[in-house]
C-alpha positions in Angstrom: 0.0 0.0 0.0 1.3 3.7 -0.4 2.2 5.7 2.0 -1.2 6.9 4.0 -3.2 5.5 1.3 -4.5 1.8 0.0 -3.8 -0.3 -3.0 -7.6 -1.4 -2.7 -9.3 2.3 -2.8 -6.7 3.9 -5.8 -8.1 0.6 -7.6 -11.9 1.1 -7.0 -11.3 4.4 -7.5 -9.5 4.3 -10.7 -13.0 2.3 -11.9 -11.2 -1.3 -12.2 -13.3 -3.5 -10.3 -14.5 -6.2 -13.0 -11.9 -5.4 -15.1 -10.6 -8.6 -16.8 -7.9 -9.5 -19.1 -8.4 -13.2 -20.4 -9.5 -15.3 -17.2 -8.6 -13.2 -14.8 -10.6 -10.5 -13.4 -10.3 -7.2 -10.7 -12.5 -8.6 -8.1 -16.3 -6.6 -8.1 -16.2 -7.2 -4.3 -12.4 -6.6 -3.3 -10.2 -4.5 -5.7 -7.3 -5.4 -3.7 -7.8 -9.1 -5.1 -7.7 -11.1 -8.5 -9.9 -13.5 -9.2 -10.5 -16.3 -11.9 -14.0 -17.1 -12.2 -14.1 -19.6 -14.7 -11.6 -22.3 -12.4 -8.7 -23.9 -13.3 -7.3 -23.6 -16.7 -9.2 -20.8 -17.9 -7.0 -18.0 -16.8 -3.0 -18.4 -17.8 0.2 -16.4 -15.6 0.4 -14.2 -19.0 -3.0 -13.2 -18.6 -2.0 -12.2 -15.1 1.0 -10.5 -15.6 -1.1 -8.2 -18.5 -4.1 -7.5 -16.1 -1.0 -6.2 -13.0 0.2 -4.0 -15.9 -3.0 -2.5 -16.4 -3.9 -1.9 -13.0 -0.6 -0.5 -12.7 -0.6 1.6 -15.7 -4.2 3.3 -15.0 -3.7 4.1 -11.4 0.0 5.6 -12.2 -1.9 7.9 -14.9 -5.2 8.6 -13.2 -3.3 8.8 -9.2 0.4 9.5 -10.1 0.8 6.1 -7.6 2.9 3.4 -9.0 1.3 0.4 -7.4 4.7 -2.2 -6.6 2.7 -5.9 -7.0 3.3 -8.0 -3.5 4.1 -11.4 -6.1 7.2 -12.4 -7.4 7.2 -13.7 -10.9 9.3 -17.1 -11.6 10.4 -18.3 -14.6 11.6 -16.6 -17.8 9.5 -13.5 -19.3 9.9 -11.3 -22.2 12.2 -8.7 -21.8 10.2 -5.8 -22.0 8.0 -7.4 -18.6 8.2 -4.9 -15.6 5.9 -5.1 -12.6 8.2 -3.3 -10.5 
């Protein structure tokens, strides 16, 4: 969370809950949270790592916040990947 503010508010705020890239979805109930409604398989770690971009990118240009995720990602991504 920012300092004296919330991850969670800057992302309801910003008008993302439901938002959705793929399977994977801002949670309607908790912006703070990701979920994949359609269950295993239906949602891949790309489709993830694009909707934690977006998030990022819309409260950074609507908030001037740069949301830092709490995951770590594994593996190799393309080069141009940042979630920092």
């Amino acid at each position: 969370n920012p300092p004296g503010d919330y991850a969670g508010r800057l992302i309801e705020a910003a008008g993302l809950k439901g938002a959705a890239v793929g399977g994977i979805q801002v949670s309607r109930q908790h912006a703070n949270f990701f979920i994949n409604p359609g269950g295993a398989g239906s949602a891949s770690a790309a489709d993830v790592v694009a909707l934690i971009e977006h998030v990022q990118r819309t409260v950074e240009d609507r908030f001037g916040v740069r949301l830092s995720p709490e995951v770590q990602l594994v593996g190799e991504w393309p080069a141009g990947q940042r979630l920092a």
